[in-house]
Z-matrix of the N, CA and C atoms (Angstrom, degrees):
N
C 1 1.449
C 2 1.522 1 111.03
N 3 1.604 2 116.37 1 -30.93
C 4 1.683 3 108.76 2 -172.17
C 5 1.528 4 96.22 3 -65.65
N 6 1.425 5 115.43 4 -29.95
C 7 1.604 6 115.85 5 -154.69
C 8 1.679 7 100.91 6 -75.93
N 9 1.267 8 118.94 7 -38.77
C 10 1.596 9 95.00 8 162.91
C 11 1.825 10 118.37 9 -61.05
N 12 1.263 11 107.07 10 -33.27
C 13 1.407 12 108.98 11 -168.79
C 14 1.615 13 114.75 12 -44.73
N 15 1.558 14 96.36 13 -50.83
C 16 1.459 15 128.40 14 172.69
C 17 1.503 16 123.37 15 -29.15
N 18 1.419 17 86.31 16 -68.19
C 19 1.597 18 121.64 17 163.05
C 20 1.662 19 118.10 18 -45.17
N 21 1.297 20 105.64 19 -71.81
C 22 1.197 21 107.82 20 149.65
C 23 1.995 22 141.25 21 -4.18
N 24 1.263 23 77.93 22 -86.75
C 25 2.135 24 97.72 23 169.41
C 26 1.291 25 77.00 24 -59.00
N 27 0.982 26 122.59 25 -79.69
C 28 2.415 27 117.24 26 -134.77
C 29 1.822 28 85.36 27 -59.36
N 30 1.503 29 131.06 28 -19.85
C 31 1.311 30 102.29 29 -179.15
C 32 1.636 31 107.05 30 -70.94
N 33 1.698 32 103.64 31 -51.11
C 34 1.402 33 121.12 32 -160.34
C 35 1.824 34 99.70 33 -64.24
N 36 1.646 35 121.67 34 -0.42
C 37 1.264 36 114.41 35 175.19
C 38 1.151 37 101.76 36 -100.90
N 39 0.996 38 148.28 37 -63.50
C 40 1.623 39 158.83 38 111.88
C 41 1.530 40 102.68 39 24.33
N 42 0.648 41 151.64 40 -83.94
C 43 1.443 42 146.97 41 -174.98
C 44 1.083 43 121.11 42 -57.52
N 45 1.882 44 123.74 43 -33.08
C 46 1.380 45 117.44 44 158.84
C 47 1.811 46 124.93 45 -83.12
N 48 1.280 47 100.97 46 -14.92
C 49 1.370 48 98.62 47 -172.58
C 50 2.184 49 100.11 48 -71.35
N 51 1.489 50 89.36 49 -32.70
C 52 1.873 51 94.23 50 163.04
C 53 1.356 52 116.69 51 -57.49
N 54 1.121 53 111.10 52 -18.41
C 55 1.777 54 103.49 53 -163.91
C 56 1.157 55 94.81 54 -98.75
N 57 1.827 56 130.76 55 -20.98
C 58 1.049 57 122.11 56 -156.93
C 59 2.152 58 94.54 57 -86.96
N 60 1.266 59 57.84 58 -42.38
C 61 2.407 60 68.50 59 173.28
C 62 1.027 61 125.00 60 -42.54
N 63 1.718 62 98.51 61 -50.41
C 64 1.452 63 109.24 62 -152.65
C 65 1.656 64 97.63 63 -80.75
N 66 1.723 65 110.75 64 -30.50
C 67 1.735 66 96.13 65 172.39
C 68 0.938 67 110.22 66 -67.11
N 69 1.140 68 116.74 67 -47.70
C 70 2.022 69 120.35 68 -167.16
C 71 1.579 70 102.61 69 -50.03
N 72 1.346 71 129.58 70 -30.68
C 73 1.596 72 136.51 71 -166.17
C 74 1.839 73 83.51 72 -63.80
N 75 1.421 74 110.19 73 -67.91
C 76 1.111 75 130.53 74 -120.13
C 77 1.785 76 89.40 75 -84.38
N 78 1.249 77 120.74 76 -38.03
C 79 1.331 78 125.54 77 163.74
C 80 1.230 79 113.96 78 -47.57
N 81 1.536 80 112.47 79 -69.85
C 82 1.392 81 100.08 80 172.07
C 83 1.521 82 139.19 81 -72.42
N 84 1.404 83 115.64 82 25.24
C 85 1.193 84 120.16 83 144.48
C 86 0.997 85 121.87 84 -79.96
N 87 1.302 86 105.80 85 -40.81
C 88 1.479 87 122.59 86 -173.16
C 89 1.922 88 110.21 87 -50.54
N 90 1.228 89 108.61 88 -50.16
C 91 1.788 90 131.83 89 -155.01
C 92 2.003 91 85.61 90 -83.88
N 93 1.285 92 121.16 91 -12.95
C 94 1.455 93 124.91 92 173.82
C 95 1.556 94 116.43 93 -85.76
N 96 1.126 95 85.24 94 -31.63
C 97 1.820 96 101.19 95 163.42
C 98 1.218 97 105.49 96 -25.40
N 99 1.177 98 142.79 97 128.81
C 100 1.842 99 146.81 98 140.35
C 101 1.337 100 125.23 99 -73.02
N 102 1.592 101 116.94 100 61.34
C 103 1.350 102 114.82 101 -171.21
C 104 1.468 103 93.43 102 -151.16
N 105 1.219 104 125.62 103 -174.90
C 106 1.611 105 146.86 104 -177.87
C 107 1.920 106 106.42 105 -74.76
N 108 1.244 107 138.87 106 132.44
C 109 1.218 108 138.10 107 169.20
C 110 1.375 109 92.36 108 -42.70
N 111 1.527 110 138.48 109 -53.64
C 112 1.633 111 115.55 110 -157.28
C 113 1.469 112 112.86 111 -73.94
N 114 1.699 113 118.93 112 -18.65
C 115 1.495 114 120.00 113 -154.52
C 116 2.061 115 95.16 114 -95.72
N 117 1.389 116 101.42 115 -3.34
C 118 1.307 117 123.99 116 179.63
C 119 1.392 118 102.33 117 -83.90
N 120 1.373 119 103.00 118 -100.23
C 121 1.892 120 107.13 119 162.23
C 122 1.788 121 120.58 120 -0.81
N 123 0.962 122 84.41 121 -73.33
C 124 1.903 123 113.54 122 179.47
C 125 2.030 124 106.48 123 -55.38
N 126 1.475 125 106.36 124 -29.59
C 127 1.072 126 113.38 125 174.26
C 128 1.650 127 120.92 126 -75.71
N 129 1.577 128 88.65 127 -62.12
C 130 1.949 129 110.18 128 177.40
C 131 2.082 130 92.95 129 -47.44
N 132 1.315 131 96.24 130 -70.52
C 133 1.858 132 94.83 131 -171.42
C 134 1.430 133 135.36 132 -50.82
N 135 1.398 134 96.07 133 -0.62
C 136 1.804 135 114.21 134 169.07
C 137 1.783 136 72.85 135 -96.73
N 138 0.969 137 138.76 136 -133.46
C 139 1.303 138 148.61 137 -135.81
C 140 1.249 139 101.88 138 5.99
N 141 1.590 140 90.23 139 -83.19
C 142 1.696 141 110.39 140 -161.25
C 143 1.726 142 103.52 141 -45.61
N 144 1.552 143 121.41 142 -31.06
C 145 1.492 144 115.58 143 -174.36
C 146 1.776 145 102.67 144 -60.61
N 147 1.336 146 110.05 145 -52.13
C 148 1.308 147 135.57 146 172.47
C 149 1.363 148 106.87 147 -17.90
N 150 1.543 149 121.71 148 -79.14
C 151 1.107 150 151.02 149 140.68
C 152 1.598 151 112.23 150 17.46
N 153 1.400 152 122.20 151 -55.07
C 154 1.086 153 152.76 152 -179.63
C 155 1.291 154 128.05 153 -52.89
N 156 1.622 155 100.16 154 -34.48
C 157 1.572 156 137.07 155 -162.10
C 158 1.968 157 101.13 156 -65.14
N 159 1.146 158 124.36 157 -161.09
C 160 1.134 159 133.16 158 -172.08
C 161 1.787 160 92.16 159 -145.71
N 162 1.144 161 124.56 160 11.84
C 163 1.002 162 111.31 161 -148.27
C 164 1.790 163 106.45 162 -121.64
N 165 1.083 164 133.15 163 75.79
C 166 1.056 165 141.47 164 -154.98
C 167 1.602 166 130.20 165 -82.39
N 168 1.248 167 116.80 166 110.73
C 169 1.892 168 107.04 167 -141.41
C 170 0.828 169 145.34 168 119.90
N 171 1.985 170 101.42 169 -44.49
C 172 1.431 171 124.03 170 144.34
C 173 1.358 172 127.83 171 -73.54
N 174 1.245 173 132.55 172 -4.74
C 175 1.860 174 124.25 173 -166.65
C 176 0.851 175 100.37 174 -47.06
N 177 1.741 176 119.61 175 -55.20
C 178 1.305 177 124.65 176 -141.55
C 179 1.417 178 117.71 177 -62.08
N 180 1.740 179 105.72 178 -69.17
C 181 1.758 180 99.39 179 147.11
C 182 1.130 181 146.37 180 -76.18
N 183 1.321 182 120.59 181 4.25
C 184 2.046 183 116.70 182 143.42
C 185 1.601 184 94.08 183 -51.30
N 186 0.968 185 136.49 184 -79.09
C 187 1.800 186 148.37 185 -132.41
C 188 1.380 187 77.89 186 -59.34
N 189 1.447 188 143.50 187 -80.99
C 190 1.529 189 168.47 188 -147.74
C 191 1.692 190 82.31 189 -55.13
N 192 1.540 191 111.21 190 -67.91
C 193 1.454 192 89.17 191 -162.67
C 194 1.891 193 120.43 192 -58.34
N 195 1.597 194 95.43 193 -50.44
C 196 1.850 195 108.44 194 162.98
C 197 1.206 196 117.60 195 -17.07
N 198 1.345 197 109.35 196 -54.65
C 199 1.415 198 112.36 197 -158.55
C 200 1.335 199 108.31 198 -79.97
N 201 1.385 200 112.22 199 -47.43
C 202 1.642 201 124.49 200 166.84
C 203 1.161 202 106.11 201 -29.46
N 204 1.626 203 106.25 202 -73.44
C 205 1.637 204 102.06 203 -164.29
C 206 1.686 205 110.63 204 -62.34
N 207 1.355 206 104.43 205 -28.36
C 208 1.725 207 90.99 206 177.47
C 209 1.156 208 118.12 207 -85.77
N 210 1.423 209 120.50 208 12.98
C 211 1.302 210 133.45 209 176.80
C 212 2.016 211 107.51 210 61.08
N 213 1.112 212 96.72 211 31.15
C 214 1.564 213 99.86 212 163.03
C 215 1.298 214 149.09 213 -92.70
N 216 0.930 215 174.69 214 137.12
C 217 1.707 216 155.60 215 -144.20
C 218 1.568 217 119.90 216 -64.04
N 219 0.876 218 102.95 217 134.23
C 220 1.611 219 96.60 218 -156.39
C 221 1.480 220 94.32 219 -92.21
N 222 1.731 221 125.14 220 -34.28
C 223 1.391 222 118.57 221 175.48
C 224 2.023 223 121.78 222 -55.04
N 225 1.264 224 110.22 223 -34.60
C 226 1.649 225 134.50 224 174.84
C 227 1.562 226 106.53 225 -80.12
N 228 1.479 227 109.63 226 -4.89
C 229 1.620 228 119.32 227 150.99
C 230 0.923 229 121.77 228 -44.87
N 231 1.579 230 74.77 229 -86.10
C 232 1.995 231 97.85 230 178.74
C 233 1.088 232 130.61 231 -46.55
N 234 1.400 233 104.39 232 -33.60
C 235 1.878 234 118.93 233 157.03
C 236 1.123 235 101.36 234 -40.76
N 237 0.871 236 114.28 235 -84.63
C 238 1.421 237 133.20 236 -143.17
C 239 1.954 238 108.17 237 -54.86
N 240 1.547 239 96.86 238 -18.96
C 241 1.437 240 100.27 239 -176.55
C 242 1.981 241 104.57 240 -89.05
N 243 1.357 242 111.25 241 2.90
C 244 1.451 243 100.07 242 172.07
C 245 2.053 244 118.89 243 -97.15
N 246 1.678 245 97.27 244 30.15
C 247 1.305 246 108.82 245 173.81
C 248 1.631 247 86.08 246 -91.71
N 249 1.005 248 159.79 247 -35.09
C 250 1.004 249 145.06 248 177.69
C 251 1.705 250 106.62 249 -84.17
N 252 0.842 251 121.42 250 116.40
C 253 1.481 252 123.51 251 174.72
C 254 1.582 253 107.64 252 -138.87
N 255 1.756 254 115.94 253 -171.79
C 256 1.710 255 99.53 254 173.44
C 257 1.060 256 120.09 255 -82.16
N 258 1.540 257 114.62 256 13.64
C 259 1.528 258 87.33 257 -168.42
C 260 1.606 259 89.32 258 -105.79
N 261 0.973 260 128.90 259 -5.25
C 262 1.510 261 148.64 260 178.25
C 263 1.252 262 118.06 261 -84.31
N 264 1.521 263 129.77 262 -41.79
C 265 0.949 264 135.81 263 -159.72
C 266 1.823 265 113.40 264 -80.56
N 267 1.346 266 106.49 265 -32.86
C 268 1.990 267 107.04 266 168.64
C 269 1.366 268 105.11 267 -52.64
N 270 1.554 269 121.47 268 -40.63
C 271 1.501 270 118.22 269 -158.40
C 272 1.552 271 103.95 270 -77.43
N 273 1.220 272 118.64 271 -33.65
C 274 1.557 273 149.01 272 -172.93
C 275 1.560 274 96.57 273 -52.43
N 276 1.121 275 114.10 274 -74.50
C 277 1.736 276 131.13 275 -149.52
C 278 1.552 277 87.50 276 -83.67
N 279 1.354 278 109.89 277 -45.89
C 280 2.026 279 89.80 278 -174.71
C 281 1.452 280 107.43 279 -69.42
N 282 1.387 281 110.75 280 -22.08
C 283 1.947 282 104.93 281 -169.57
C 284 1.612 283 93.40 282 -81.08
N 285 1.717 284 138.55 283 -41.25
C 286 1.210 285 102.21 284 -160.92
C 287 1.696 286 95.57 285 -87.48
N 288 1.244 287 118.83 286 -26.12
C 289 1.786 288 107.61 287 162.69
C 290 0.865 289 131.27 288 -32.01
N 291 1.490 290 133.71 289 -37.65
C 292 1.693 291 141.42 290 -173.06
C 293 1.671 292 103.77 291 -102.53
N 294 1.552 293 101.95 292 -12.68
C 295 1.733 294 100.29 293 161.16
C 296 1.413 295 114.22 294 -79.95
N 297 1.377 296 114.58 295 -53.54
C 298 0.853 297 83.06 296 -174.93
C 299 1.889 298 117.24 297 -107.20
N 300 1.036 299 119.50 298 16.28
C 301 1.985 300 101.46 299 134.36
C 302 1.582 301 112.20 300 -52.29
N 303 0.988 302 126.33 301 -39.29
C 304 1.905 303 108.22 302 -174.05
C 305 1.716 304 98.14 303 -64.33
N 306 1.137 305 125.43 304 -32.45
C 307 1.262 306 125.03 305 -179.82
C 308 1.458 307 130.95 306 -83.70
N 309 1.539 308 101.64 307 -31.25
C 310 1.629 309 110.37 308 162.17
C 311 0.826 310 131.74 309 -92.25
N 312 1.325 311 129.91 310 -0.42
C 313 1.673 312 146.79 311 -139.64
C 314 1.380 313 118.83 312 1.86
N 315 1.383 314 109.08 313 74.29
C 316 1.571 315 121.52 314 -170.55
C 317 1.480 316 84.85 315 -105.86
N 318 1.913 317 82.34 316 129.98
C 319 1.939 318 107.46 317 169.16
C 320 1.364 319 117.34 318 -61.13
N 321 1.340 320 116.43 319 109.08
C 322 1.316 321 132.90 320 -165.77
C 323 1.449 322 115.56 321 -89.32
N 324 1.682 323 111.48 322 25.84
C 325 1.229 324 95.34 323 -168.96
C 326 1.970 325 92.77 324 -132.63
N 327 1.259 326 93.85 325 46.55
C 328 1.700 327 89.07 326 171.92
C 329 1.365 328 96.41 327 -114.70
N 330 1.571 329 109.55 328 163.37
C 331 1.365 330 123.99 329 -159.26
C 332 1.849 331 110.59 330 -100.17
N 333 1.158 332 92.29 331 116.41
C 334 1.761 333 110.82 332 -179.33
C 335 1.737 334 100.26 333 -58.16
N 336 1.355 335 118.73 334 113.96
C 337 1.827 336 105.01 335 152.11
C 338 1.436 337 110.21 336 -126.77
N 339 0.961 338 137.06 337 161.63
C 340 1.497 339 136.15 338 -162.42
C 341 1.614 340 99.42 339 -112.97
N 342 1.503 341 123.74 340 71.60
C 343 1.370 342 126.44 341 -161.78
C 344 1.291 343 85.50 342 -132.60
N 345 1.155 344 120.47 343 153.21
C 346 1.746 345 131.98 344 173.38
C 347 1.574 346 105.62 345 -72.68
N 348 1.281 347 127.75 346 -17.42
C 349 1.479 348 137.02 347 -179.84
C 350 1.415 349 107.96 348 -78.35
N 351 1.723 350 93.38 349 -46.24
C 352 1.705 351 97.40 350 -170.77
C 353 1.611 352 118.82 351 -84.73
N 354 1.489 353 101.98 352 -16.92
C 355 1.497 354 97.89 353 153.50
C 356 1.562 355 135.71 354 -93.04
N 357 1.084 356 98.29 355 0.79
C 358 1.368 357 87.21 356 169.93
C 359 1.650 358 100.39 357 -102.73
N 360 1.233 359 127.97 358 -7.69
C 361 1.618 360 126.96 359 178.95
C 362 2.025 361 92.75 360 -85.84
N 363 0.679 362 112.71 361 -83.32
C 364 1.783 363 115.72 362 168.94
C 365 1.387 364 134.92 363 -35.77
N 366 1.732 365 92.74 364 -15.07
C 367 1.847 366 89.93 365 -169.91
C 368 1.817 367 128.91 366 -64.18
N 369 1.453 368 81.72 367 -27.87
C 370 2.007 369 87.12 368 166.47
C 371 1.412 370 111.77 369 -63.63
N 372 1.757 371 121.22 370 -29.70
C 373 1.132 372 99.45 371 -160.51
C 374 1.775 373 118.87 372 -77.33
N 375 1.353 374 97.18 373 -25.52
C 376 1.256 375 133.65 374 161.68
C 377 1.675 376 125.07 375 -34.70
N 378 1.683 377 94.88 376 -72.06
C 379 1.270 378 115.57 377 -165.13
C 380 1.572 379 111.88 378 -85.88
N 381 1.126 380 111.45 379 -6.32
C 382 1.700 381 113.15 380 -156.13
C 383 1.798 382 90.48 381 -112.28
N 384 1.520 383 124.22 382 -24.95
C 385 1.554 384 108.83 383 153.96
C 386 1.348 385 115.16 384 -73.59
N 387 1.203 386 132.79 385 -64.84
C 388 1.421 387 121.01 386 161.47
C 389 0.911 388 139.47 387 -10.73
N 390 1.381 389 114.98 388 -33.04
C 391 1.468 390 116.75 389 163.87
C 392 1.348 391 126.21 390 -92.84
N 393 1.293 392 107.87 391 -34.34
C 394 1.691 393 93.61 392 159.49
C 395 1.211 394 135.32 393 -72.77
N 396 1.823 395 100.15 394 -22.21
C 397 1.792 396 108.29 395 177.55
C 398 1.584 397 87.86 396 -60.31
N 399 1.580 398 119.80 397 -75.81
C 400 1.664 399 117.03 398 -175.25
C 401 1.265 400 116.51 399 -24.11
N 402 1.468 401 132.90 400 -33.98
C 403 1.206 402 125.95 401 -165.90
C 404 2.097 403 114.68 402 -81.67
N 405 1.598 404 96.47 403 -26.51
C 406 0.955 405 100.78 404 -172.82
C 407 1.536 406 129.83 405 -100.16
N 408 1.846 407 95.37 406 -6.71
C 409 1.521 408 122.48 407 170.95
C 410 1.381 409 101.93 408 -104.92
N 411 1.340 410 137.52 409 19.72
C 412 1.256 411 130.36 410 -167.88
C 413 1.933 412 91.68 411 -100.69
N 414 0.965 413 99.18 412 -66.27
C 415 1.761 414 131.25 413 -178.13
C 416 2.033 415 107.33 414 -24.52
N 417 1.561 416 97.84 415 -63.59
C 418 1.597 417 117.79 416 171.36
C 419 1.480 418 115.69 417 -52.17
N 420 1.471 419 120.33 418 -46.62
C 421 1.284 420 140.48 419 172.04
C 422 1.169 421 114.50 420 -51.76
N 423 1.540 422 114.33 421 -52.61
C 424 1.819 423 124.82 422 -168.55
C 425 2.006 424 99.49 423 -63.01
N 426 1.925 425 100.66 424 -40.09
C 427 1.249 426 72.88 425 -173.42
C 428 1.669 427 121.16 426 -111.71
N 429 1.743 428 97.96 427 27.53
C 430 1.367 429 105.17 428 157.82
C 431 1.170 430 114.08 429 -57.12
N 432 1.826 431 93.57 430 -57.56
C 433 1.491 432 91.62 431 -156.04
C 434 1.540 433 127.84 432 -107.06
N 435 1.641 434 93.91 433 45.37
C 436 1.518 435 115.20 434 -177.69
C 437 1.591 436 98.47 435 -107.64
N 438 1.561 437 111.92 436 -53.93
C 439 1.453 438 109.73 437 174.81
C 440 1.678 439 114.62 438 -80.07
N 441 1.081 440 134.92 439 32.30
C 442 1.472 441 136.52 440 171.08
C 443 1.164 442 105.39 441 -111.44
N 444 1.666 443 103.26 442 -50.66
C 445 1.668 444 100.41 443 177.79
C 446 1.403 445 120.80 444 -67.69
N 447 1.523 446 114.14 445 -42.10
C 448 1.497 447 122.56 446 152.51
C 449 1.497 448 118.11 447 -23.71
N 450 1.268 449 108.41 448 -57.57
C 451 1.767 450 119.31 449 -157.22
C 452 1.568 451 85.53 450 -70.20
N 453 1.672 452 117.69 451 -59.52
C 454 1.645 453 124.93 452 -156.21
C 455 1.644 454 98.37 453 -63.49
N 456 1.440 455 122.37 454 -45.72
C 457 1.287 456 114.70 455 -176.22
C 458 1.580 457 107.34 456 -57.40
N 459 1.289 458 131.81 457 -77.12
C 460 1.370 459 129.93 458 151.64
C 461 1.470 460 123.40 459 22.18
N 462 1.439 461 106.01 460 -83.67
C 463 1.526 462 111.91 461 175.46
C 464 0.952 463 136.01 462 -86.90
N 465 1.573 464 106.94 463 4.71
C 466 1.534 465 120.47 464 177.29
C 467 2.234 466 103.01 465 -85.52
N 468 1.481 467 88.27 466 -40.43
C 469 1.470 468 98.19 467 177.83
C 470 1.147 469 102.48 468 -49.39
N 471 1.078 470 120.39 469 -71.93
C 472 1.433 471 143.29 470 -172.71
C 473 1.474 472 103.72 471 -36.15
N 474 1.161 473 141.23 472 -66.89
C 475 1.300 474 159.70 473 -153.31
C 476 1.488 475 98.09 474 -72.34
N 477 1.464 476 116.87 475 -31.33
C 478 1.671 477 118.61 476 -160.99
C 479 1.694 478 79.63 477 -101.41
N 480 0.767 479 140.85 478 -49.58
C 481 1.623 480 137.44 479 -166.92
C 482 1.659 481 104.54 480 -63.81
């Protein structure tokens, strides 16, 4: 029994010391960027809003178009769209699902099976909270993660100067 335990920690250390990398990688691509901290910001927060979506396939050009129209960097997009990844994405789809049932008041008591029959018989019931939860967790997100990256770009400059 210790030997799963073991196993265990060295995963749960192991798996964050990746997460700690994999942002730090991804920032400093980001801070390599050749553009203005806001057209950056404005870039990452279309992604990461993106991110949010139900919509799988599309990030890449949702984020691209977002950013366009907000006139933000379209490369700090694409960034911005690897806040959604798999290991992210279960927590993602059940949180804006249970948002938005509080908002649609969809009967929560029909039975999930993962059958090609039962999704295509269920898929509205599914897909049609998701999209309003997404719509309404999308918004909070954009301007999390416009002023974080803002703030982090900021003091990172600062710190290297």
């Amino acid at each position: 029994m210790s030997f799963f335990k073991n196993q265990s920690k060295r995963f749960k250390n192991l798996f964050s010391i990746n997460l700690k990398r994999a942002s730090l990688f991804y920032f400093l691509k980001l801070i390599r960027v050749k553009d203005s901290k806001d057209k950056l910001a404005l870039g990452f927060a279309c992604g990461s809003m993106v991110s949010f979506t139900p919509f799988i396939g599309f990030h890449f050009l949702l984020a691209v178009f977002f950013a366009y129209l907000l006139r933000g960097n379209i490369v700090a997009s694409l960034i911005g769209t690897f806040v959604g990844n798999p290991f992210t994405f279960p927590f993602i789809w059940i949180f804006i699902y249970k948002v938005g049932n509080i908002f649609f008041k969809n009967d929560e008591n029909f039975s999930l099976e993962f059958t090609f029959q039962s999704l295509f018989d269920q898929g509205y019931d599914i897909l049609i909270p998701m999209l309003i939860g997404s719509l309404i967790v999308s918004i909070p997100i954009w301007f999390i993660s416009y002023f974080t990256v803002k703030f982090l770009m900021s003091s990172f400059k600062k710190r290297k100067a």
